[in-house]
Every structure is written in structure tokens, then in C-alpha cells.
Backbone as XML, in Angstrom:
<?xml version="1.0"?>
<chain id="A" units="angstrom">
  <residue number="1" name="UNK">
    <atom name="N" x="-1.849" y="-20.540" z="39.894"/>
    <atom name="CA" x="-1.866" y="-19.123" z="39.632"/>
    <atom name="C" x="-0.819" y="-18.749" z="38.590"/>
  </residue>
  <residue number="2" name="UNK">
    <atom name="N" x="0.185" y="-19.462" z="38.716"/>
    <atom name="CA" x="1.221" y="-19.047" z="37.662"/>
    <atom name="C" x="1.153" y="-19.650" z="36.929"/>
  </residue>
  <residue number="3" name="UNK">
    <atom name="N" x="0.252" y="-20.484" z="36.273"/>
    <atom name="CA" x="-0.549" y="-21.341" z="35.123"/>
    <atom name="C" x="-1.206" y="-19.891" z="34.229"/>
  </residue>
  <residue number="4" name="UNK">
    <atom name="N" x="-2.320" y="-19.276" z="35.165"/>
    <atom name="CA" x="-2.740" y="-18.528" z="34.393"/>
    <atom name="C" x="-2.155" y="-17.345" z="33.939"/>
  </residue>
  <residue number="5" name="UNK">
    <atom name="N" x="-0.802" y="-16.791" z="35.084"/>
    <atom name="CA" x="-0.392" y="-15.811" z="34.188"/>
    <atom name="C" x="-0.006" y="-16.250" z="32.727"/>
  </residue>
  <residue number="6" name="UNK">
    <atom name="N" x="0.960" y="-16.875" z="32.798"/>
    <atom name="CA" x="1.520" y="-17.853" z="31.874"/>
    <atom name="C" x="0.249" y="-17.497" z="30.508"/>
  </residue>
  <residue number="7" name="UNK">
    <atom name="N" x="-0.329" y="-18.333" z="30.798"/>
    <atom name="CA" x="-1.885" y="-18.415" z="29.870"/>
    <atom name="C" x="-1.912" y="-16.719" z="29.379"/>
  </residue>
  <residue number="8" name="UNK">
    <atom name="N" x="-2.425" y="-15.881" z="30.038"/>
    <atom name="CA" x="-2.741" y="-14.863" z="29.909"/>
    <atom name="C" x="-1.579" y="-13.975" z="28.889"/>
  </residue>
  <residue number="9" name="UNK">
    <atom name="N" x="-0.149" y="-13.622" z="29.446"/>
    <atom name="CA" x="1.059" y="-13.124" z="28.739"/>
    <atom name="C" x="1.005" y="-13.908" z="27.438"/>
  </residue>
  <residue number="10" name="UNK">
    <atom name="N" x="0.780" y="-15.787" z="27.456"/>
    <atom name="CA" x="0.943" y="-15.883" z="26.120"/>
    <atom name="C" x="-0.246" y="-15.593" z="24.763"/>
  </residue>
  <residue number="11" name="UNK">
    <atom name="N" x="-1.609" y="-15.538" z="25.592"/>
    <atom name="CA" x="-2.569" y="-14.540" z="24.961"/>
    <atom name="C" x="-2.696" y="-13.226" z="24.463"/>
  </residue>
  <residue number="12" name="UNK">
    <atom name="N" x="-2.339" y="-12.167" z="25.182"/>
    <atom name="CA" x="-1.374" y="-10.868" z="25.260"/>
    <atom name="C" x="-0.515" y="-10.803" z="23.888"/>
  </residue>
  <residue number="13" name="UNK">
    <atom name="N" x="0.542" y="-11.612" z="23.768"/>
    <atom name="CA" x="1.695" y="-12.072" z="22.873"/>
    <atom name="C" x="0.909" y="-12.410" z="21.603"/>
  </residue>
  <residue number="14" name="UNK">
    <atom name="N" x="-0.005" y="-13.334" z="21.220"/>
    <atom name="CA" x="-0.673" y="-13.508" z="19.992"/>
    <atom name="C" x="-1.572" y="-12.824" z="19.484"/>
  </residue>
  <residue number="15" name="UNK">
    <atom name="N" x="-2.282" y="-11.893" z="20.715"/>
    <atom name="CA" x="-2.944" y="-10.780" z="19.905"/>
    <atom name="C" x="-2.163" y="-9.480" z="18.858"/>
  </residue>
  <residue number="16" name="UNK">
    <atom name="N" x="-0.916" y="-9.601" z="20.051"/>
    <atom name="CA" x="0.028" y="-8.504" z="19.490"/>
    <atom name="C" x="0.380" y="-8.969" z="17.971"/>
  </residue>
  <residue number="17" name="UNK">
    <atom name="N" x="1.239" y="-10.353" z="17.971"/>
    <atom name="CA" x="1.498" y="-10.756" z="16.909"/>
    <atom name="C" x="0.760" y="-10.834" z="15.567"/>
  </residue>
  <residue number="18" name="UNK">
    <atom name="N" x="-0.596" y="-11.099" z="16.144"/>
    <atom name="CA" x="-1.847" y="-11.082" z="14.594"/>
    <atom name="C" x="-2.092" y="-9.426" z="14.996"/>
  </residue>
  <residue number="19" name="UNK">
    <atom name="N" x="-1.837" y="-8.665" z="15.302"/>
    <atom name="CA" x="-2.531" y="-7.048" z="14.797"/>
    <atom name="C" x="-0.943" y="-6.664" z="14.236"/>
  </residue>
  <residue number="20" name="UNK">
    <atom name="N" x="0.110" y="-7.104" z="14.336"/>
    <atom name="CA" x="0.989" y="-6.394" z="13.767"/>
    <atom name="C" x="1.665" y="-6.962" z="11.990"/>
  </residue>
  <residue number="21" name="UNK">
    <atom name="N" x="0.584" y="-8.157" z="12.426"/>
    <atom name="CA" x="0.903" y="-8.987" z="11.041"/>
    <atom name="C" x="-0.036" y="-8.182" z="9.926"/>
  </residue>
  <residue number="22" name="UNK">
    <atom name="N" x="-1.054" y="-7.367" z="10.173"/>
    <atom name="CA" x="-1.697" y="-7.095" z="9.604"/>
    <atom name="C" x="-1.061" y="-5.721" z="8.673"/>
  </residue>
  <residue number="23" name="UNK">
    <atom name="N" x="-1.551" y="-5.359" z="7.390"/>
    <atom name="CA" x="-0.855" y="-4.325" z="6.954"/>
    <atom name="C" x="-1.612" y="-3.308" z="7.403"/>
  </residue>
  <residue number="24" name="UNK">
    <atom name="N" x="-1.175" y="-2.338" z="7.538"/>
    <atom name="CA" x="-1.045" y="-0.952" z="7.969"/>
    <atom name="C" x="-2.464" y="-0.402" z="6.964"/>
  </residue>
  <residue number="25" name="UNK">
    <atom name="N" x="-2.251" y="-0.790" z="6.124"/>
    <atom name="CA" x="-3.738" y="0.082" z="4.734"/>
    <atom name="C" x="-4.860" y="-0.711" z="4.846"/>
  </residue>
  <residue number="26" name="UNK">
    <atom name="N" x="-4.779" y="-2.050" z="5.857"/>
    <atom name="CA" x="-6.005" y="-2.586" z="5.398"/>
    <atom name="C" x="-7.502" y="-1.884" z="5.632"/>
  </residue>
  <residue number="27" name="UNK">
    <atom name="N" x="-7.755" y="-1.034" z="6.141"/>
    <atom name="CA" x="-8.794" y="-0.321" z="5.990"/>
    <atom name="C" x="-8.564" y="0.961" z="4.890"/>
  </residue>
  <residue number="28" name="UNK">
    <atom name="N" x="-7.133" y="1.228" z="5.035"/>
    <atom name="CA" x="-6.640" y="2.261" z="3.968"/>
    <atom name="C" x="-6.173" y="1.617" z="2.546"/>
  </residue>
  <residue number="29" name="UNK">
    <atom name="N" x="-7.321" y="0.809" z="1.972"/>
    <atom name="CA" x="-6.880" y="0.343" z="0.474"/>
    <atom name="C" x="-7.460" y="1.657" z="-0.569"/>
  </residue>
  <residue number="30" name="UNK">
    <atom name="N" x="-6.387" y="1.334" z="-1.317"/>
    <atom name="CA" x="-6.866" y="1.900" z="-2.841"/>
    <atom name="C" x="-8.364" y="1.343" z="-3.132"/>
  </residue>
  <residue number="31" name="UNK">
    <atom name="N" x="-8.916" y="0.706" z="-3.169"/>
    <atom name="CA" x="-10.287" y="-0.123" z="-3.287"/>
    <atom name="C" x="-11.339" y="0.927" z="-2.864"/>
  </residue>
  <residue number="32" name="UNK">
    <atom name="N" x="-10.720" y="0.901" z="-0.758"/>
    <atom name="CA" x="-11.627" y="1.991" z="-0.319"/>
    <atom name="C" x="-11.658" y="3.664" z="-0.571"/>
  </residue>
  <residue number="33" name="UNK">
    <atom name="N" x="-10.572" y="3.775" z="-1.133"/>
    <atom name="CA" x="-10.443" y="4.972" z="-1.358"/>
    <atom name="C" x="-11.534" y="5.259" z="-3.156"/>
  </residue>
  <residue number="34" name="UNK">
    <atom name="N" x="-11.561" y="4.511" z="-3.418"/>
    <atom name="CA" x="-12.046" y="4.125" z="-5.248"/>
    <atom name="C" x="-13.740" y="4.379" z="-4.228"/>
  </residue>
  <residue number="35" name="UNK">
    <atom name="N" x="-13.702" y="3.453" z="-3.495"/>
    <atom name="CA" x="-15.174" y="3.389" z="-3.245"/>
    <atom name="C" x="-15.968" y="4.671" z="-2.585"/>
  </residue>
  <residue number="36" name="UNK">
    <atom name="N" x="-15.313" y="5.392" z="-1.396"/>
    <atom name="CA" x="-15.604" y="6.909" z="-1.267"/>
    <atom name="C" x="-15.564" y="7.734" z="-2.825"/>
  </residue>
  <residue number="37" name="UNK">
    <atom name="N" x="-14.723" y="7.584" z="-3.466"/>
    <atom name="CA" x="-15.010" y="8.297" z="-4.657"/>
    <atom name="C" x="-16.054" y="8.272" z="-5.806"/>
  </residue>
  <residue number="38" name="UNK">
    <atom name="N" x="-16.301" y="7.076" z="-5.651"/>
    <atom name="CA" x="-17.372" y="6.446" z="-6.620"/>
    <atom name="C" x="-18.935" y="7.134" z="-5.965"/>
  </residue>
  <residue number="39" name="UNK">
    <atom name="N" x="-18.830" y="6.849" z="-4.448"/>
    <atom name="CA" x="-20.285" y="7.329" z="-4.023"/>
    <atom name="C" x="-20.065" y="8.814" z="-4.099"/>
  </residue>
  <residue number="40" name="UNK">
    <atom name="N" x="-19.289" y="9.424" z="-3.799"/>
    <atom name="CA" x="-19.804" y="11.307" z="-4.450"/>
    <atom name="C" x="-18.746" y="11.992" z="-2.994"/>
  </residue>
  <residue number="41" name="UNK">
    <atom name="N" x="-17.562" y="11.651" z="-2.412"/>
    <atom name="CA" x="-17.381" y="12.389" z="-1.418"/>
    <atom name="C" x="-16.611" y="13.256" z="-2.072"/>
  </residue>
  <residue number="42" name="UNK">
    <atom name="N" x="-16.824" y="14.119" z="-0.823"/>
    <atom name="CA" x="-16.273" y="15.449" z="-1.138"/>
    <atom name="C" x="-14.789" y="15.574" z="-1.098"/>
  </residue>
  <residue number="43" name="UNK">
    <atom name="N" x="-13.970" y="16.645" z="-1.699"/>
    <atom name="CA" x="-12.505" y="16.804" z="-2.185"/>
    <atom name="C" x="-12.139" y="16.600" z="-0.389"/>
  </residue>
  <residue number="44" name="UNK">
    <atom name="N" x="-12.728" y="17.120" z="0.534"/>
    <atom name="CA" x="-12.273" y="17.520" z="1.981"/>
    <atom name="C" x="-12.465" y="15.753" z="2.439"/>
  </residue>
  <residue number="45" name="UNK">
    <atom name="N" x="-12.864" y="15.232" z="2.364"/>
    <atom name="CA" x="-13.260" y="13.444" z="2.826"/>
    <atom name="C" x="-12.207" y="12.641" z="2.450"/>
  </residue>
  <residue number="46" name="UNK">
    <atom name="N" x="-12.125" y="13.293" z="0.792"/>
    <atom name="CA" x="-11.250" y="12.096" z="0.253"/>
    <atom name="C" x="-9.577" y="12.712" z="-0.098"/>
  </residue>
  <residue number="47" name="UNK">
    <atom name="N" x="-9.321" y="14.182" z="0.576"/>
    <atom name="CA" x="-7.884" y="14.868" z="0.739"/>
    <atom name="C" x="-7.758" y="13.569" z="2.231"/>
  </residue>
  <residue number="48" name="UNK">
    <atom name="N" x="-8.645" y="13.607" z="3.162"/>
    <atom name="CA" x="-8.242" y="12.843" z="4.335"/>
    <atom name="C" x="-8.178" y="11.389" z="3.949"/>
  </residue>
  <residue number="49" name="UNK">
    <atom name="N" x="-8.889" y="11.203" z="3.172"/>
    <atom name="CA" x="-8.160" y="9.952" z="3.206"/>
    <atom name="C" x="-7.162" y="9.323" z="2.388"/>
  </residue>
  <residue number="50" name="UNK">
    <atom name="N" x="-6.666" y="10.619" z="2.082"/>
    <atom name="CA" x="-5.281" y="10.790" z="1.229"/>
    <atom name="C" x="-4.309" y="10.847" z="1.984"/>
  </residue>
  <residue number="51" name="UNK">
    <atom name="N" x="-4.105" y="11.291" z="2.791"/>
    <atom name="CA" x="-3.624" y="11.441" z="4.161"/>
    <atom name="C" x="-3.195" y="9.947" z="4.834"/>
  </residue>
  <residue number="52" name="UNK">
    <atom name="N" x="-4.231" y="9.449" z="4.650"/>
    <atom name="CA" x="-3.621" y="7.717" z="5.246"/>
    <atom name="C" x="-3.041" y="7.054" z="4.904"/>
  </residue>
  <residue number="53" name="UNK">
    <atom name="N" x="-2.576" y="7.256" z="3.506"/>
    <atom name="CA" x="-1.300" y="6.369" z="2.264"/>
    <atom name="C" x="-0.487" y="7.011" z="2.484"/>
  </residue>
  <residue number="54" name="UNK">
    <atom name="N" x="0.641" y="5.835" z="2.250"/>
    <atom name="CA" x="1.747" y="6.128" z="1.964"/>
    <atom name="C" x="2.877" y="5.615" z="1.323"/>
  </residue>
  <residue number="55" name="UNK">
    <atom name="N" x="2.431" y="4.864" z="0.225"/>
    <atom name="CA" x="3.109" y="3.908" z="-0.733"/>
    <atom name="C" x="2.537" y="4.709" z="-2.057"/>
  </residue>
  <residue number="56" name="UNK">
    <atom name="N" x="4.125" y="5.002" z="-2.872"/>
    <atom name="CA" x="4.080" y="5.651" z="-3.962"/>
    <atom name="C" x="3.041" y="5.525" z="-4.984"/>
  </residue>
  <residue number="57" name="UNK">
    <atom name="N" x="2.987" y="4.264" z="-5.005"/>
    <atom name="CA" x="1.874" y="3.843" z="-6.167"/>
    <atom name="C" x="0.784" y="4.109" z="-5.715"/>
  </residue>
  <residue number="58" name="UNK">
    <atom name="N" x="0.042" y="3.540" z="-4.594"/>
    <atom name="CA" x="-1.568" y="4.450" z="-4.056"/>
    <atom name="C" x="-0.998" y="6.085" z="-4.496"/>
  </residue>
  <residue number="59" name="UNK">
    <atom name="N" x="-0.239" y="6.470" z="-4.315"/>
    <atom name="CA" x="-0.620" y="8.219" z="-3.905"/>
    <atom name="C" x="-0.564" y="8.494" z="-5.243"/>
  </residue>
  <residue number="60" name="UNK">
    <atom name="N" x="-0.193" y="8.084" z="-6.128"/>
    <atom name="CA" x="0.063" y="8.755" z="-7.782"/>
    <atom name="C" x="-1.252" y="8.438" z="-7.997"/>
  </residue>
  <residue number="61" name="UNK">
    <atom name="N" x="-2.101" y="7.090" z="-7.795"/>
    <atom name="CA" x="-3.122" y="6.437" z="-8.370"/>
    <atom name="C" x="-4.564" y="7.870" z="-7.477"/>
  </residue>
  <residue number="62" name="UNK">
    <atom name="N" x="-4.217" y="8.104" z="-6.711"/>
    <atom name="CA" x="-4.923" y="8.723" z="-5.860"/>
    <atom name="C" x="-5.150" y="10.145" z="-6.237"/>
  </residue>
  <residue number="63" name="UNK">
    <atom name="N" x="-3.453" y="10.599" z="-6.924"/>
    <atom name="CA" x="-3.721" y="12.158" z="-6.589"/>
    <atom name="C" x="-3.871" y="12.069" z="-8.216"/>
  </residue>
  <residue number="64" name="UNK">
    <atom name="N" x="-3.911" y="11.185" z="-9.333"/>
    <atom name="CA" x="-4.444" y="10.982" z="-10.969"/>
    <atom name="C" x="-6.278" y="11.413" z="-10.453"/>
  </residue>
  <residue number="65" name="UNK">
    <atom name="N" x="-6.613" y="10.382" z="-9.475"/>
    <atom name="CA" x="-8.403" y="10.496" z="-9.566"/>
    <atom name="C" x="-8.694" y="11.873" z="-8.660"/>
  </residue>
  <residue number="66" name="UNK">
    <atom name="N" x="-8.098" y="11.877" z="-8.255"/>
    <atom name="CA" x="-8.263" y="13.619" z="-6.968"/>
    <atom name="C" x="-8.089" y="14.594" z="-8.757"/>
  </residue>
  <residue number="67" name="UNK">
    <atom name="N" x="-7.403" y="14.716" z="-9.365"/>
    <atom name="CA" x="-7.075" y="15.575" z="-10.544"/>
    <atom name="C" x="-8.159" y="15.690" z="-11.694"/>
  </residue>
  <residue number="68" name="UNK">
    <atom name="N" x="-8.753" y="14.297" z="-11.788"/>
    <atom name="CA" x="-9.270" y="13.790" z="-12.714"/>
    <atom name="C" x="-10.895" y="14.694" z="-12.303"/>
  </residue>
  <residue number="69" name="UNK">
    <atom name="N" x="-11.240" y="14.617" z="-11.287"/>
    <atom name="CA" x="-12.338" y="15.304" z="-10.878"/>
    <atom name="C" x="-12.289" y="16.600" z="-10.000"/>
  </residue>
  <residue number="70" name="UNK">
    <atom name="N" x="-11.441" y="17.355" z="-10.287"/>
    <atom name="CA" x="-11.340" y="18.763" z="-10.031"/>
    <atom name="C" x="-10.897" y="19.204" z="-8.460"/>
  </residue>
  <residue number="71" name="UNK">
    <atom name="N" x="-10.798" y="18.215" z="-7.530"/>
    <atom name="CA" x="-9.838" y="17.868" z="-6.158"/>
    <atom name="C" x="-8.865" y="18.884" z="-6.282"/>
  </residue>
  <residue number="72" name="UNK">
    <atom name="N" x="-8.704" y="19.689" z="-6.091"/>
    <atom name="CA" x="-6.981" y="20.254" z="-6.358"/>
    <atom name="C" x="-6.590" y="20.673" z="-4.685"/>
  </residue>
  <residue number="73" name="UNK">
    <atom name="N" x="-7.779" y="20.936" z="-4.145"/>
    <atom name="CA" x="-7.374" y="21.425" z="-3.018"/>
    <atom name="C" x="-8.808" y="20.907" z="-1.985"/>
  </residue>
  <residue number="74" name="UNK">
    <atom name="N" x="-8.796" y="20.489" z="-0.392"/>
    <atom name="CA" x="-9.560" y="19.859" z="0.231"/>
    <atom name="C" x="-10.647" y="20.984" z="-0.114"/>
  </residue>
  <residue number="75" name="UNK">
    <atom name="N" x="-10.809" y="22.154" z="-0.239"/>
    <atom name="CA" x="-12.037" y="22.846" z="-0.314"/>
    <atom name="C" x="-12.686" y="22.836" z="-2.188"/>
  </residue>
  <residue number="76" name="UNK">
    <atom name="N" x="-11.798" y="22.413" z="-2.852"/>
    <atom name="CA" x="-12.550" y="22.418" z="-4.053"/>
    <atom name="C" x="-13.551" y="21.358" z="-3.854"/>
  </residue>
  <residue number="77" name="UNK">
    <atom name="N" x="-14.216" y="21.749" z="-5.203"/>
    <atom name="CA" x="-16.074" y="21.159" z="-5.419"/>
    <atom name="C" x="-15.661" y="20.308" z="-6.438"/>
  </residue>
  <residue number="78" name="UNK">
    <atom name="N" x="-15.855" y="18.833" z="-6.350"/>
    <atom name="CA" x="-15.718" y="18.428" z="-7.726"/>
    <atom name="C" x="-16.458" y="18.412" z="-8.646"/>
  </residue>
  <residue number="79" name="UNK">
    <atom name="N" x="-16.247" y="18.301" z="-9.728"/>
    <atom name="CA" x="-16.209" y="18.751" z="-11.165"/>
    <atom name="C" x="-17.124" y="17.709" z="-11.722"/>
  </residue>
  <residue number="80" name="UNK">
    <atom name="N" x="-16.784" y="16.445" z="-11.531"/>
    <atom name="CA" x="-16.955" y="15.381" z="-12.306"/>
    <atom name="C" x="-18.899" y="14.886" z="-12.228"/>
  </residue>
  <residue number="81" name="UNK">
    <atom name="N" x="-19.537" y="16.250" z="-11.452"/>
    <atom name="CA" x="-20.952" y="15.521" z="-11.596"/>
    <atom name="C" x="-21.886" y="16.516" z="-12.000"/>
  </residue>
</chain>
């Protein structure tokens, strides 16, 4: 029985370790954010997922293409189509 706790805590322990190894943006890349933009979302979709960065360089790169297509605010309409 104290085999499997054993077993179990050190299972527990490596899940923790591989989800914390992981970075924080990997669903929040610049990539995905490029790719909501590319298919047509709206200023309100892609203000939120502006919201999920937080490394200087995404947010300049982010709030250049939010600018670039008329984004200024989550309720604006963009421009760019």
C-alpha cells in the first residue's frame, strides 16, 4: 500500500513539473494571435486576446496590428476589409 502511495505522489510531482515547465503563452503566441487576425476577428476577440500577453515585445507587435486595422478600442469595426 505504501508502494502505491509512493507511485501515485511521485506521479502527482511529474505532472506538476511538465505543466509548469511549460510557458505561460503557449496557447497565447504571437502566431495565434496573427492567426485570429488574419481570419477576420473582431477588435472585441482580439482586445481579449490582448489581454493574455504580457511580454513587451508581443504587446508592441500586437497593439502595431490592433492600429494598423482600425482596433483602437474593443468596440471599433475594423477598417482593414
Amino acid at each position: 500500500m505504501k508502494r502505491h502511495r509512493i507511485a501515485l505522489a511521485g506521479m502527482v510531482v511529474a505532472v506538476a513539473l511538465v505543466t509548469a515547465a511549460c510557458p505561460g503563452n503557449i496557447s497565447h503566441s504571437y502566431k495565434g494571435f496573427t492567426s485570429a487576425l488574419e481570419k477576420g476577428a473582431p477588435c472585441a476577440e482580439l482586445f481579449d486576446q490582448r489581454e493574455r500577453f504580457t511580454g513587451a515585445e508581443d504587446l508592441a507587435k500586437i497593439d502595431a496590428d490592433l492600429d494598423r486595422i482600425g482596433c483602437v478600442t474593443r468596440e471599433s469595426v475594423r477598417n482593414d476589409r
